[in-house]
C-alpha positions in Angstrom: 0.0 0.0 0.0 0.6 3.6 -0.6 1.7 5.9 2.7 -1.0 8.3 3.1 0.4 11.9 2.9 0.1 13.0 6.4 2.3 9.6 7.4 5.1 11.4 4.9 5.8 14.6 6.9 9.1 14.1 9.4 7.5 14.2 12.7 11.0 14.5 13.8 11.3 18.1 12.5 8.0 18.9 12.8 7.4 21.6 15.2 3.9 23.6 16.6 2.4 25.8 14.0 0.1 26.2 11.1 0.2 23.7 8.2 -1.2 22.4 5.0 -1.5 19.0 5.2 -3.4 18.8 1.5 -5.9 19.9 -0.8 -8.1 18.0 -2.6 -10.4 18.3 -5.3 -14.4 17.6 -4.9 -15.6 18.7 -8.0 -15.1 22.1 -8.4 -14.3 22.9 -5.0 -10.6 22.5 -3.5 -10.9 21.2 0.2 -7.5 22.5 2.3 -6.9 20.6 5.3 -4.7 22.4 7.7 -2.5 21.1 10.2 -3.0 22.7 13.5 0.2 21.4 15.6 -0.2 22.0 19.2 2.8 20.2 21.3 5.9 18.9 19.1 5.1 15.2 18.3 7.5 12.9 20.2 9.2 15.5 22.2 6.2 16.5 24.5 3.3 14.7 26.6 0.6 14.7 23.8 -2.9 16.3 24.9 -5.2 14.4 27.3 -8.8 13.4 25.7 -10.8 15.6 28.0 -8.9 19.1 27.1 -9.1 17.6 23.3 -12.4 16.9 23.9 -13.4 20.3 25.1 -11.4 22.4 22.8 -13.0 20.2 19.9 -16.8 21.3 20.8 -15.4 25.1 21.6 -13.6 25.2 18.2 -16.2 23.4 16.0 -19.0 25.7 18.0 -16.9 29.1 17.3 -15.6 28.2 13.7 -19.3 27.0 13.1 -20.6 30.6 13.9 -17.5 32.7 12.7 -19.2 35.6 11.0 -16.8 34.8 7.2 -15.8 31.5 7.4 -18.7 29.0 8.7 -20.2 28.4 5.3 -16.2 27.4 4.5 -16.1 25.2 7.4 -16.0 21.3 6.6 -14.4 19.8 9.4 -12.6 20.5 12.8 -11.4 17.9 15.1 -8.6 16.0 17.1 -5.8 13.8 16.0 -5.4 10.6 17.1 -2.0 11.1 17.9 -3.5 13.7 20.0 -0.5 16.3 19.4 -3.2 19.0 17.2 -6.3 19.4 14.9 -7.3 19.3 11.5 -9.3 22.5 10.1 -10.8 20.9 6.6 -11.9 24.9 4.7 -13.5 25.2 1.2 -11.2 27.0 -0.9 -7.9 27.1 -1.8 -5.9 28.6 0.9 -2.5 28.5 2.1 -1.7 29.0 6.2 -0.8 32.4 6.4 -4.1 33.3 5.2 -6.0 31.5 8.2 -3.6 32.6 10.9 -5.8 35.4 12.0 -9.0 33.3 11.9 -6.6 30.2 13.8 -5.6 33.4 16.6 -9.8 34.3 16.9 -10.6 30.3 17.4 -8.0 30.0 20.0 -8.6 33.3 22.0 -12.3 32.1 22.0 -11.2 29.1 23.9 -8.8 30.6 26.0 -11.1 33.3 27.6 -14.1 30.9 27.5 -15.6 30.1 31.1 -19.0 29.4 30.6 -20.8 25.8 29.7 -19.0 23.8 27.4 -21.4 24.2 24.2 -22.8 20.5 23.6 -21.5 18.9 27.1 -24.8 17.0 27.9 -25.6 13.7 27.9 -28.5 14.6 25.1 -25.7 16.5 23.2 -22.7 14.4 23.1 -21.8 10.8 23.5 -18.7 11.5 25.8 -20.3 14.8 27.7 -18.2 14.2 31.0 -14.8 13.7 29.4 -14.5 17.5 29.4 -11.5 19.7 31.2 -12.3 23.1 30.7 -9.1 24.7 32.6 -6.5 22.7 30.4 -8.2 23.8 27.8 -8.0 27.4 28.7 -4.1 26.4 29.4 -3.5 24.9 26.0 -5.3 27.9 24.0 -3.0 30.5 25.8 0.3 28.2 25.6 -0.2 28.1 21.7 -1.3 31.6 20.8 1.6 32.5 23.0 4.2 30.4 21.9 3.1 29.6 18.6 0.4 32.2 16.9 1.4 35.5 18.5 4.6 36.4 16.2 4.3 32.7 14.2 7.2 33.0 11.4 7.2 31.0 8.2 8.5 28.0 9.8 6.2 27.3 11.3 3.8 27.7 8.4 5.2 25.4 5.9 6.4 21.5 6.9 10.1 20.9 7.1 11.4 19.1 4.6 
């Protein structure tokens, strides 16, 4: 078999930021799926389930409901390597274009303190696997060490 694309990109190198993982074509419509790399993959503790879990329902609730971009919005949810997200956009875009809309989603969750959107057990299959606090931490740790200032590499993969 063929290694899928996202198995190609050296996870050695590979540090937080803002990446395109791929863009496909549906139609007439290019889909871009964006990387969104939290913690450095095999150098860090990857993210717990419950701060995944929250910041998945806070992200897909705010993207859902961003004023420009929610009739662009495909997809957004966790890794299973649990180090980051995957944004799926209609359109052709590159990840300097979304970094302001990337800063928005994660400022939302950072100063959010209010009931998780979707955390009841009518709601969600998982509602109690929720931490809201780490995911407060994990918003501000990656605006502040990754979006605030983020410089091209950490826009494009390494090679």
């Amino acid at each position: 078999m063929e290694k899928i694309a996202s198995f190609t990109v050296n996870h050695i190198k590979l540090q937080p930021g803002i990446y395109v993982s791929r863009k496909d074509k549906v139609g007439a419509e290019t889909i871009t799926t964006f990387d969104l790399r939290m913690t450095s993959p095999n150098e860090e503790p990857v993210m717990n389930t419950a701060e995944i879990h929250t910041i998945e329902h806070l992200g897909a609730t705010f993207l859902r409901n961003h004023p420009t971009y929610k009739d662009k919005i495909i997809y957004f949810g966790p890794m299973g390597c649990r180090t980051g997200f995957y944004l799926l956009l209609a359109g052709d875009l590159d990840s300097k274009e979304i970094v302001p809309l990337i800063t928005e989603t994660f400022e939302f969750i950072r100063d959010f303190q209010d009931e998780v959107p979707g955390a009841s057990p009518m709601d969600c299959g998982n509602y109690l696997d929720m931490n809201l606090g780490m995911a407060n931490f994990l918003a501000k740790r990656y605006l502040e060490n990754v979006l605030y200032g983020i410089t091209e590499d950490r826009l494009v993969y390494p090679v």
